[in-house]
C-alpha positions as CSV (number, residue, x, y, z in Angstrom):
1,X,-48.3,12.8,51.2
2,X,-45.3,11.7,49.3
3,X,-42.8,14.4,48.9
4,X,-41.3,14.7,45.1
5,X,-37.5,13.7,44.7
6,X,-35.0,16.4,44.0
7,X,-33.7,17.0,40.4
8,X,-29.9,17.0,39.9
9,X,-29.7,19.4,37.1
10,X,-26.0,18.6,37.0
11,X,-26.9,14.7,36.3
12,X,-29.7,16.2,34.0
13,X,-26.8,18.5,32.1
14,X,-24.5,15.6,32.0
15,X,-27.0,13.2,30.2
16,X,-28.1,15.9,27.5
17,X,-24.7,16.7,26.5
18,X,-23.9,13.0,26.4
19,X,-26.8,12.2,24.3
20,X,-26.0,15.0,21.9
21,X,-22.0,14.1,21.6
22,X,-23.7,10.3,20.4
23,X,-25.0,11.3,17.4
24,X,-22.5,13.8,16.3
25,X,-19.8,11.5,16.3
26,X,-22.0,8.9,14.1
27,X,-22.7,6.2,17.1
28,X,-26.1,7.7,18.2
29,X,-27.3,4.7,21.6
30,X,-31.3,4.6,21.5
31,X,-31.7,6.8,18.5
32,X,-34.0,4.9,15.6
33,X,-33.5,7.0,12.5
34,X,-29.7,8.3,14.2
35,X,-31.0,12.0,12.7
36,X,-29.7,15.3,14.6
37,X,-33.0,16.6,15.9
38,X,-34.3,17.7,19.5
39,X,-36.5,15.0,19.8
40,X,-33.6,12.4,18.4
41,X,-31.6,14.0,21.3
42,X,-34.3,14.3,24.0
43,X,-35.0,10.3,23.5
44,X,-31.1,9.4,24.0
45,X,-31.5,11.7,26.9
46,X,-34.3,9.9,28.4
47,X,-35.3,13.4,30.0
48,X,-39.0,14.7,29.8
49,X,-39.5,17.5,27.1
50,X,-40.7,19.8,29.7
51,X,-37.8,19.3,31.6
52,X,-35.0,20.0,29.0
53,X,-37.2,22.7,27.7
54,X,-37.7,24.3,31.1
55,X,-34.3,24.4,32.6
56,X,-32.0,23.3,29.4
57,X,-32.6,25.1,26.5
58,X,-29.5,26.3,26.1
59,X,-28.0,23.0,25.8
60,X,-31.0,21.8,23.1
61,X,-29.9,25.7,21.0
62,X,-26.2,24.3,21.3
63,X,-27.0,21.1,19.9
64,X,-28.7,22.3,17.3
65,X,-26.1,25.0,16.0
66,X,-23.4,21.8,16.1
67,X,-25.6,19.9,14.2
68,X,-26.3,22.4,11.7
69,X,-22.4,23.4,11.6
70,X,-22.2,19.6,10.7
71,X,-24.0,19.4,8.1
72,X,-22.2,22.5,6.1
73,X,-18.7,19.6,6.3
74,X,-19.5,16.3,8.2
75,X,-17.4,14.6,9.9
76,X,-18.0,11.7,8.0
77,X,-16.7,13.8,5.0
78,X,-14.1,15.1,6.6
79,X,-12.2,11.6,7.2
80,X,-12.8,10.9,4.0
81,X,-11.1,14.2,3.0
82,X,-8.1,13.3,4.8
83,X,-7.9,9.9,3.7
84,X,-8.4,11.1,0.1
85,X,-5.4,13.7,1.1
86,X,-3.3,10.6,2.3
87,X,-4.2,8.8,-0.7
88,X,-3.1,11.2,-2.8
89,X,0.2,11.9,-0.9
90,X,1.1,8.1,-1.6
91,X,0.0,8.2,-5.2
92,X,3.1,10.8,-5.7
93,X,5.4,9.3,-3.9
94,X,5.0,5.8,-6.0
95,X,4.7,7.8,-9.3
96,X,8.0,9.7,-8.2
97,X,9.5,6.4,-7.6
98,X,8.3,4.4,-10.4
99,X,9.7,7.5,-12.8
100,X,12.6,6.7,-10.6
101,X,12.9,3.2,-11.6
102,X,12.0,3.7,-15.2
103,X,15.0,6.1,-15.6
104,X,17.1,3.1,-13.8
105,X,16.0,0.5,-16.1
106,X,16.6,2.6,-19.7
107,X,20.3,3.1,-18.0
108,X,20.3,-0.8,-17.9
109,X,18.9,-1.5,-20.5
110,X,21.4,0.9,-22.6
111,X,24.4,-0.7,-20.7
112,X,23.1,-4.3,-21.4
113,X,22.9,-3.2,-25.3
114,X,26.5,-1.9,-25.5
115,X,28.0,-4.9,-23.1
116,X,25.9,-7.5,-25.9
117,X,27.7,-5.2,-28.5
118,X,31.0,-5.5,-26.9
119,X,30.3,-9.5,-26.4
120,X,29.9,-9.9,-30.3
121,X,32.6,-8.1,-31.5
122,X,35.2,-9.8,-28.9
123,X,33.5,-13.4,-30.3
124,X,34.0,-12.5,-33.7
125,X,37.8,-10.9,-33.5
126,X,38.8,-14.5,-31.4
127,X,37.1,-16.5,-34.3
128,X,39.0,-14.4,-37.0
129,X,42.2,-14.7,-35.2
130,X,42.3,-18.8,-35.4
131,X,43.2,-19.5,-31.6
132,X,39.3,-20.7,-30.9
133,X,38.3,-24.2,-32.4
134,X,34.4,-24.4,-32.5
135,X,32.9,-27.2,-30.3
136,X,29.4,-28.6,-31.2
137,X,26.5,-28.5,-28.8
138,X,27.1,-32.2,-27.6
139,X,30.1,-33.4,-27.2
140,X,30.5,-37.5,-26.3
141,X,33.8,-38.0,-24.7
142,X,33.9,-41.6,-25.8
143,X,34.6,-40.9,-29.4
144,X,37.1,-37.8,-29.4
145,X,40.2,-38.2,-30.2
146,X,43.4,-38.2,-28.0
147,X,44.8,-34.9,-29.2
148,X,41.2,-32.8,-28.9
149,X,41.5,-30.3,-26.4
150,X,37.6,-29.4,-25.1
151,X,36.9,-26.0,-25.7
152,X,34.2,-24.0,-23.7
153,X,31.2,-22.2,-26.2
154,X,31.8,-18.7,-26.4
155,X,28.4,-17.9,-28.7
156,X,26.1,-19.5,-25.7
157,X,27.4,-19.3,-22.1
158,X,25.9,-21.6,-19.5
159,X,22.8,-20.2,-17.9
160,X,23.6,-19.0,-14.4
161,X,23.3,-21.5,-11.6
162,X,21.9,-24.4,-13.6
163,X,24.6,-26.1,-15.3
164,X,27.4,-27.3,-14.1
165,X,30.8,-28.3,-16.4
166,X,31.8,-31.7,-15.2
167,X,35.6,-32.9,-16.2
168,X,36.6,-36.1,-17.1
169,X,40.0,-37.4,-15.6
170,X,42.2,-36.9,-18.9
171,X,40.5,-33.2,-18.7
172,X,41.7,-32.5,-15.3
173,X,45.4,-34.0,-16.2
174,X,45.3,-36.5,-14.3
């Protein structure tokens, strides 16, 4: 006669609550369809029915009641929740700061208006007054004449960082 092996309800306990903690957090092991059912959770168990029915039904009950209290908000659901939350949170805070930088720019854009204002007025009160000779576009320092003195544009300033205002030796005095 072979004598039967002794059960270690402990080990037994430890396997059903493992196999039910699987699916509930979405990564059920040897589950096919990954549904929360006592037979999904007996499989990933690998216990006999008998068994977990005999001397664990507590721990089936338990199961089930999670699974059901799942169901009512999912966990799934619930991340997405909280990253819809998050989402949300960062959606105002770039609206408040876009508001912010539209208010900036209609400052600007106010300033810029009155400084172009100020620009024209000055260019026209130094034309009236005589002191500014007009200088075309291209000048050719060949053909001007001894007594010209070159004169900087004051209707179209050089663009910023592109061109350069080169001298000639008679312009530099020397």
């Amino acid at each position: 006669m072979t004598s039967r092996r002794s059960r270690d309800l402990e080990a037994e306990r430890a396997a059903l609550r493992a196999a039910a903690d699987r699916p509930l957090a979405g990564t059920p092991l040897r589950s096919a369809s990954g549904r929360l059912t006592a037979s999904e959770l007996l499989h990933g168990s690998g216990l006999r029915r008998d068994v977990v029915y005999g001397d664990h039904k507590e721990l089936i009950e338990e199961f089930q009641a999670r699974a059901k209290a799942q169901h009512c908000t999912p966990a799934a659901m619930q991340e997405l929740a909280e990253q819809n939350a998050q989402l949300k949170d960062r959606l105002d805070n770039a609206t408040k700061a876009l508001a912010h930088e539209r208010k900036t720019s209609a400052a600007l854009r106010r300033i810029i208006a009155e400084l172009d204002l100020e620009l024209h007025h000055a260019q026209e009160h130094l034309e009236q007054s005589g002191n500014v000779t007009r200088v075309s576009r291209r000048r050719d320092v060949r053909h001007r004449v001894d007594d010209q003195v070159p004169r900087f544009n004051l209707k179209r300033p050089p663009r910023m960082g592109c061109s350069r205002v080169r001298l000639t030796r008679r312009d530099r005095g020397g």
